[in-house]
N, C-alpha and C positions, 0 to 999 in steps of 0.2 A: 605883353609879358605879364603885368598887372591882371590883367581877365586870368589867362592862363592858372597862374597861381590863386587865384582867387576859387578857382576850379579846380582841382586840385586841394584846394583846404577842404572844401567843402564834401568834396567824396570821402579825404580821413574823417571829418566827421561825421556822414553820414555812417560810416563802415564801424566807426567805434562805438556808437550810439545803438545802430542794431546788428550789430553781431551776434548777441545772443537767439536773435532769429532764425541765425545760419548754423548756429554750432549745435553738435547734440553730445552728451556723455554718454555713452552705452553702461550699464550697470548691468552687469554677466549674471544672471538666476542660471541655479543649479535644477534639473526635474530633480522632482523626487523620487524616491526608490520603491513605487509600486509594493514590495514585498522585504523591507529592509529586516536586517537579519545582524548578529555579533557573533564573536565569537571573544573569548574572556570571563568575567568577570563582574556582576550588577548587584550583589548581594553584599549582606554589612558583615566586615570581617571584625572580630570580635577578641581575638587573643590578647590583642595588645598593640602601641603606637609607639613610631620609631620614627628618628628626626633622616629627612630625605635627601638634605646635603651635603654637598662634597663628595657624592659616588653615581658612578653608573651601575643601574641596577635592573634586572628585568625577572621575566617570569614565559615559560613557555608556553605556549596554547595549541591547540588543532582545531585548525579549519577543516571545516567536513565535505566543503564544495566548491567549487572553482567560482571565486566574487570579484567582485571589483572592492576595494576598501576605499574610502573615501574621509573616513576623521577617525582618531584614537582620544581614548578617554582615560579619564586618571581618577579616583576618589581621594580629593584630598581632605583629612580628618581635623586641619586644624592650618591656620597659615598668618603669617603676618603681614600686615597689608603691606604691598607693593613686590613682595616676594612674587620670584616668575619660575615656571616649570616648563620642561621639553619634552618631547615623547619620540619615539621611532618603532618603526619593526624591522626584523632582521630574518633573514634566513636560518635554518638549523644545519649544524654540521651532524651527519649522519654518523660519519663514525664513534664521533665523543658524546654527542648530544648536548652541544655549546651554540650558542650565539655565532654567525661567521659574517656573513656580508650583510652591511645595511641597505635597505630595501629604499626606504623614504624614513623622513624627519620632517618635525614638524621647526615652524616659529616658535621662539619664545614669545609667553602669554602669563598675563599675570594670573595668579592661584587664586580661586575662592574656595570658600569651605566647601564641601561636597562633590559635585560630579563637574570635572572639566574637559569640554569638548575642544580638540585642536582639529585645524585641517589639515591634510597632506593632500598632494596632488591626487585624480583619480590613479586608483594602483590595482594591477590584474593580477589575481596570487591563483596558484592551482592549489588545490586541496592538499592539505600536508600540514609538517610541524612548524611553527614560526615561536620568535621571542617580540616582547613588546618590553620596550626599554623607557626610564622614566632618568633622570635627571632633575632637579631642585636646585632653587638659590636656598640661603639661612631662615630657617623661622618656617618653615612647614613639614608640618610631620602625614605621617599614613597612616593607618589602621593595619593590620594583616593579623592572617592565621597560618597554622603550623601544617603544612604538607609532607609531602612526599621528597628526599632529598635529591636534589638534579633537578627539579624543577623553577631552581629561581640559580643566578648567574650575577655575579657583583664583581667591582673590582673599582678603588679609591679614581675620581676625575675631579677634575675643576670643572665649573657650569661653563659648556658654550656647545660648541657642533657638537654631533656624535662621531664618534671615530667607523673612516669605510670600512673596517675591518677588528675583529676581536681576535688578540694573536693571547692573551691572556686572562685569568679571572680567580675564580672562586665557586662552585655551587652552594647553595644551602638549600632553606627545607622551605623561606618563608613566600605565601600567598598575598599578593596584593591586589586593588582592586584595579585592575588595568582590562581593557579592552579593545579590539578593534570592531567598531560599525562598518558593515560593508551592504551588499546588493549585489545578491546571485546572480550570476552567469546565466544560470538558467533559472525563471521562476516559471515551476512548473505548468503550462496546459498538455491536458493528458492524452489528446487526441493529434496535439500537432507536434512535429520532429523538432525537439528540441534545437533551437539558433540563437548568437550569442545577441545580447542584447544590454543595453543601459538601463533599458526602460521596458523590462519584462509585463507581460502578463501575467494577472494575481490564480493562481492555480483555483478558485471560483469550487462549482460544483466537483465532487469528483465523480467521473463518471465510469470508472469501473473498481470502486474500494474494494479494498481486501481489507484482511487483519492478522499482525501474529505473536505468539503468545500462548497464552493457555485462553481460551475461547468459550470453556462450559465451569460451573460451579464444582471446584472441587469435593469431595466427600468431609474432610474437616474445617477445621477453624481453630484461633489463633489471634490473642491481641498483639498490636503492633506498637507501643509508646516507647518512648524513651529512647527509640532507634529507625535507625532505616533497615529495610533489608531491598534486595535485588533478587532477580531471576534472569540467567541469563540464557537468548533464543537467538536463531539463523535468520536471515530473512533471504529469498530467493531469487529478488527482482531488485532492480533498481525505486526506491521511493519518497515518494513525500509524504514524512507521518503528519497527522492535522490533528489526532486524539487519544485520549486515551482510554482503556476502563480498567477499575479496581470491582471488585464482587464484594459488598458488605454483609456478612450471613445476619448479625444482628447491633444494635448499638445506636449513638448520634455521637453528635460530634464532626469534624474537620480533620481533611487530609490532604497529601499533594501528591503528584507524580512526578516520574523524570524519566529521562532517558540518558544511560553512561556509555561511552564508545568501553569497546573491550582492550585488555592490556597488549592485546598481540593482535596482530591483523588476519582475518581469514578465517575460518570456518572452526578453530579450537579454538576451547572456554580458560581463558587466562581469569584474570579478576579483573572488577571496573575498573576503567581510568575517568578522564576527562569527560567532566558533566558537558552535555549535548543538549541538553532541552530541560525545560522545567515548568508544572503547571504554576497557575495560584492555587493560593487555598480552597476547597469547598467542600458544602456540607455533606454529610452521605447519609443515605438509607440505605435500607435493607434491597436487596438486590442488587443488578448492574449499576456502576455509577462512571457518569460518562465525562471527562474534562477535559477545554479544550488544550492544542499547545501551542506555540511558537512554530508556522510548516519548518521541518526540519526534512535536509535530505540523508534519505538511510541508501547504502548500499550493498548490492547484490552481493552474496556469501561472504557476509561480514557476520560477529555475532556482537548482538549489543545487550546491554544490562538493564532490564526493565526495574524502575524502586518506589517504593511509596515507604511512604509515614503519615501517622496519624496523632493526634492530640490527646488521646484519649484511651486508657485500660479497659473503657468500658466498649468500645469495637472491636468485633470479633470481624476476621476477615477467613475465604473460604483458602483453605489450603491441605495441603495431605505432603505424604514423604513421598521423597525425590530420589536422585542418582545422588552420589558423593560430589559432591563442586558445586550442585546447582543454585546453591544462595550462599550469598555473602551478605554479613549485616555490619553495622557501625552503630557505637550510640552518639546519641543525634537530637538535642532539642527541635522540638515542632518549630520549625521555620526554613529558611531560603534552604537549597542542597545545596553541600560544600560542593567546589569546585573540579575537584579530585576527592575521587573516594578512597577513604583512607581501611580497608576492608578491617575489624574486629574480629571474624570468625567467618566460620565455613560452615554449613550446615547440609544435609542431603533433604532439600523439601522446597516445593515447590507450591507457587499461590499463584489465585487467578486473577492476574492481571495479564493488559495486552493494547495491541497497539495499532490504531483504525489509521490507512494508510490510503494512498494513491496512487498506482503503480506509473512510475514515471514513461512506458511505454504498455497501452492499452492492448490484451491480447483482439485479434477482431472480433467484432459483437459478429455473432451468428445470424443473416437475417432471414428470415422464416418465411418459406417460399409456401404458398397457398396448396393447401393438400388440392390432389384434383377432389372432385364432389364423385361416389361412384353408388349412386342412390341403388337402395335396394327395397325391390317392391313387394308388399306382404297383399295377398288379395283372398279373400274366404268369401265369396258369392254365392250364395245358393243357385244352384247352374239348371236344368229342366233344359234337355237334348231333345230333338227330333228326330228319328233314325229310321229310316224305309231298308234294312235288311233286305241283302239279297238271299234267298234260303231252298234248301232243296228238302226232298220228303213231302210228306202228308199235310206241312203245316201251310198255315195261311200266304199268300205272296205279298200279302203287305201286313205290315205289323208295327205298331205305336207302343213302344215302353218306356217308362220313368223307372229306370233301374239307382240304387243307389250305388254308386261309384264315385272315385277321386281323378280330378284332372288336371296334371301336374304340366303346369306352363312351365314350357323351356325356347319360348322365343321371345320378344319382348311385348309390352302389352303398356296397352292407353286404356287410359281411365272408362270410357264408354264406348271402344271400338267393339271389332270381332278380330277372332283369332283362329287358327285350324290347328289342331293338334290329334295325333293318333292315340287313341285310347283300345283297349280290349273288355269288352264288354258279356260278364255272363248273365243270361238272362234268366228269371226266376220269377214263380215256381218251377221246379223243374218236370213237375209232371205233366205241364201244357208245351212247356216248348224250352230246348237249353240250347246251345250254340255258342260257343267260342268265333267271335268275326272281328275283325279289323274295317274300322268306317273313315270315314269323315264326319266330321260333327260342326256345327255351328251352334253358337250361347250367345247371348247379352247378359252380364252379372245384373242378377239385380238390385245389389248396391254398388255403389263405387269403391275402384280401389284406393288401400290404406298405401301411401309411399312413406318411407321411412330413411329420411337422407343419415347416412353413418359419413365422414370425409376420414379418408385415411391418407396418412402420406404418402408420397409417392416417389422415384428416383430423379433426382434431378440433373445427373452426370453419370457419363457410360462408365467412368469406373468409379469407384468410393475415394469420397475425399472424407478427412478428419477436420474440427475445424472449433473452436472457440475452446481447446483447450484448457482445465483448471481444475486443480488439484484440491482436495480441503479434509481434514484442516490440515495444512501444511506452516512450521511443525507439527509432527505426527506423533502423540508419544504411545500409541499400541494400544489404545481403550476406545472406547465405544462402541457401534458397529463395524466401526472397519474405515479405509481410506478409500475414499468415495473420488473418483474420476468422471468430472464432466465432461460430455462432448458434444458436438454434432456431427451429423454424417448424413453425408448426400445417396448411400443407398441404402437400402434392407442388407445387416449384420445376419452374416453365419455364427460369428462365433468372434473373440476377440483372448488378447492375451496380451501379460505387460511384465519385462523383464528388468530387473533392477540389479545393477551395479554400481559398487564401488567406484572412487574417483580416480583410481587405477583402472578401471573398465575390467575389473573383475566378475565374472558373474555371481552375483550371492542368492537371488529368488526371482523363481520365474511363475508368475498365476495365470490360470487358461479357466475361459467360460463360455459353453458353445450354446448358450441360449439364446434363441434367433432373439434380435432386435427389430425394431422396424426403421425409417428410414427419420429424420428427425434430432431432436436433443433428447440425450440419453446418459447414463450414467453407468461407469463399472465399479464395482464395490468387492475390495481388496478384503477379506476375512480378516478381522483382528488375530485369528490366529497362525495366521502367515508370517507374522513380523516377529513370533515370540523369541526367533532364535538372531534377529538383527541386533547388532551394536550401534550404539550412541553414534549418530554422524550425518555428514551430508553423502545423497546417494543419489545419480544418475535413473533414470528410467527411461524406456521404449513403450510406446503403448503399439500395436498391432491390431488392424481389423478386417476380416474377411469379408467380405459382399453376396450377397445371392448372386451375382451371376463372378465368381471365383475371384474378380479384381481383389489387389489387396491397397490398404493404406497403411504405411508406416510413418510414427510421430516421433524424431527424432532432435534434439536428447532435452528431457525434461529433470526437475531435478525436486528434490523432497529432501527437505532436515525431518530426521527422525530423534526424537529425543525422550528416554524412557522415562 
């Protein structure tokens, strides 16, 4: 019994001795988010500071893309140590445009001065409106600036959970710096079908950019300080913008870009809302000047507000007069863009700025199938016949002439073969002997022939297909040579034509151009003076192509913002 227990002690101590051998603590790492991305808030709000306890208090935002959110963030302007702060986000009620259900809340965390990151669990939001909700103990105040009213949501609480539901409140006007950090659903590659993903792939090269905007140096210019202005443009496709350009006619100096969602959804120009992107500072020259952004996703016949500002009276930027609505401006010291554009005015005028994108499904690359080779042979020999004429009359029965004459090969011919060909031969002078006869001849060139390879396209399917599809520039506002339609086509074009309607499927113009094409990449180019009688808007197209042997191809339904 003694042994026994003796045995027994000995294994609790061996088992408490190294245990730590045997056990492990797992410590949970988060990946990180490839292509992480906000929505809210990262700029110094400037109005003025207001103490942040005793209320629930939020601010609305828009998500532009389906994310996972993963931590919310709060700027706090001033705090007393050991004070703690809460954060959540909520749902929008559509009808009122209030706060409704809460989505996720974080821990209470104690405040520092400046930017504080909380976590919530991963959250899967679809693109839309949200509120970001803050709560405070005593002794820490905010910073904010002065918005738009309806977009901030208050109402008196004691610090602790957030309530599941907002049955009452308050709106006002004021901007704070609140945010939520998230990681796209989708991070763009442009070649593969979009799948949902934690741990996307960084959208890299783009491998079929477009851009839109106003895309050429307008005719005037126009300093920018003291303000922002916008221009606001459609875009056609689903995308990922990655830059931007402003056009500098002359000057130096620093400027920024941005990009504003529009106040209404859909293909009409309201005025800016919610700031979506924004560059840094940089310096410009004279010409294109290119900056990058934050990849931001734009969507198909949405229209968005392109803005810049500058530091400077002494930058001229290119611009000329517009439609009625088309810019909106604010004054605006040179720095961060407000969050919400608060518009000052309305102007009919338009600048060249624009926006380098990635189109989030790539139309197919065209690939260019080998013309056949159909050599064409060029041969100038000096030729010397031998000809034994059969002849009746007086004249001699055999007879040797070097007549000058042409002898036009129509079978095919090697460089130093022989060939037979029928020629008509008159012989001369004519006072010894004349005769019209028909022979056989035999030559050896005696130089070699010149071949001269031409490759021309050829068809590559019994009937016409259409194919790599692209319109430019799209928007289109009625100047320059015309709207140019890229294509490719698998036969030789008889003729082609492209009808354009309304989003009613109204017909408004139809263009036809029966100029043979050959089979290949090719292009149709729409007359600028086609369009002079369209109105402002998004407009449907058909393109149409007939084939040398009658097949036809029709391109069904393509679409064009036209904007004057």
């Amino acid at each position: 019994m003694k042994f026994s227990r003796a045995i027994l002690l000995l294994i609790l101590f061996i088992f408490f001795i190294f245990s730590p051998l045997f056990s492990a603590t797992d410590t949970p790492t988060e990946t990180p988010c490839p292509c992480p991305d906000y929505f809210g808030r990262t700029y110094t709000l400037t109005a003025g500071t207001t103490a942040a306890d005793g209320i629930f208090d939020s601010n609305s935002f828009t998500l532009t893309e389906d994310a996972v959110v993963r931590t919310l963030s709060i700027n706090i302007d001033s705090t007393t140590a050991g004070g703690q702060v809460r954060l959540a986000i909520y749902t929008n009620d559509s009808a009122y445009n209030v706060p409704a259900a809460l989505i996720a809340e974080t821990a209470p965390q104690t405040a520092v001065t400046g930017w504080n990151t909380l976590d919530i669990p991963d959250t899967t939001l679809t693109a839309g409106k949200y509120w970001i909700a803050y709560q405070a103990e005593a002794g820490i105040t905010l910073a904010y600036d002065t918005g738009i009213n309806g977009e901030e949501a208050w109402f008196d609480m004691g610090f602790g959970y957030f309530p599941a539901t907002i049955a009452t409140g308050n709106l006002w006007n004021w901007q704070y710096g609140l945010r939520a950090d998230y990681c796209p659903v989708i991070c763009t590659t442009p070649t593969n079908t979009p799948t949902y993903t934690l741990t996307p792939t960084p959208i890299g090269t783009c491998m079929c950019g477009d851009e839109f905007g106003t895309v050429y140096q307008l005719s005037g210019s126009i300093p920018v300080n003291g303000f922002m202005v916008a221009n606001w443009y459609g875009i056609t496709e689903d995308a990922a913008a990655t830059s931007m350009d402003l056009y500098v006619v002359s000057g130096s100096g620093n400027a920024r870009c941005a990009i504003y969602a529009n106040s209404v959804t859909g293909t009409v120009a309201g005025q800016p809302g919610n700031l979506l992107v924004e560059s840094a500072p940089f310096a410009v020259s004279a010409g294109w000047n290119t900056v990058t952004i934050p990849q931001t996703t734009l969507y198909a016949y949405n229209v968005y507000w392109l803005a810049y500002q500058t530091d400077s009276a002494a930058i001229y930027t290119a611009a000329e007069a517009g439609s009625t609505g088309s810019l909106y401006w604010q004054p605006l010291a040179f720095g961060p863009f407000p969050g919400i554009m608060s518009p000052g005015g309305s102007e009919a005028e338009d600048h060249s700025i624009n926006v380098n994108y990635c189109p989030l499904s790539c139309p197919q690359t065209p690939t260019q199938t080998p013309a056949a080779e159909s050599p064409t042979e060029t041969i100038t020999p000096t030729q010397v016949l031998s000809i034994t004429p059969t002849v009746t009359g007086t004249a001699e029965a055999s007879y040797t002439h070097t007549p000058d004459i042409t002898a036009t090969n129509s079978s095919t011919l090697t460089a130093t073969g022989t060939f037979t060909v029928t020629v008509t031969l008159t012989a001369s002078p004519t006072d010894v002997f004349s005769q019209t006869m028909t022979t056989t001849a035999t030559f050896t060139p005696v130089q070699s022939a010149t071949t001269t390879e031409t490759p021309t396209a050829e068809a590559t399917t019994t009937n016409i297909e259409l194919t790599g599809i692209n319109t430019y520039p799209n928007p289109y506002n009625g100047r320059g040579s015309g709207l140019t339609i890229r294509y490719h086509s698998t036969r030789n074009i008889s003729g082609m034509s492209v009808k354009f309607y309304t989003l009613a499927m109204r017909l408004v113009m139809k263009y036809e151009d029966t100029t043979p094409r050959g089979a290949g990449d090719g292009c149709l180019i729409v007359d600028k003076s086609r369009f002079e009688t369209l109105s402002n808007g998004a407009f449907y197209y058909v393109l149409e192509a007939k084939a040398d042997n009658n097949s036809t191809a029709v391109i069904n339904i393509k679409t064009l913002i036209f904007i004057r």
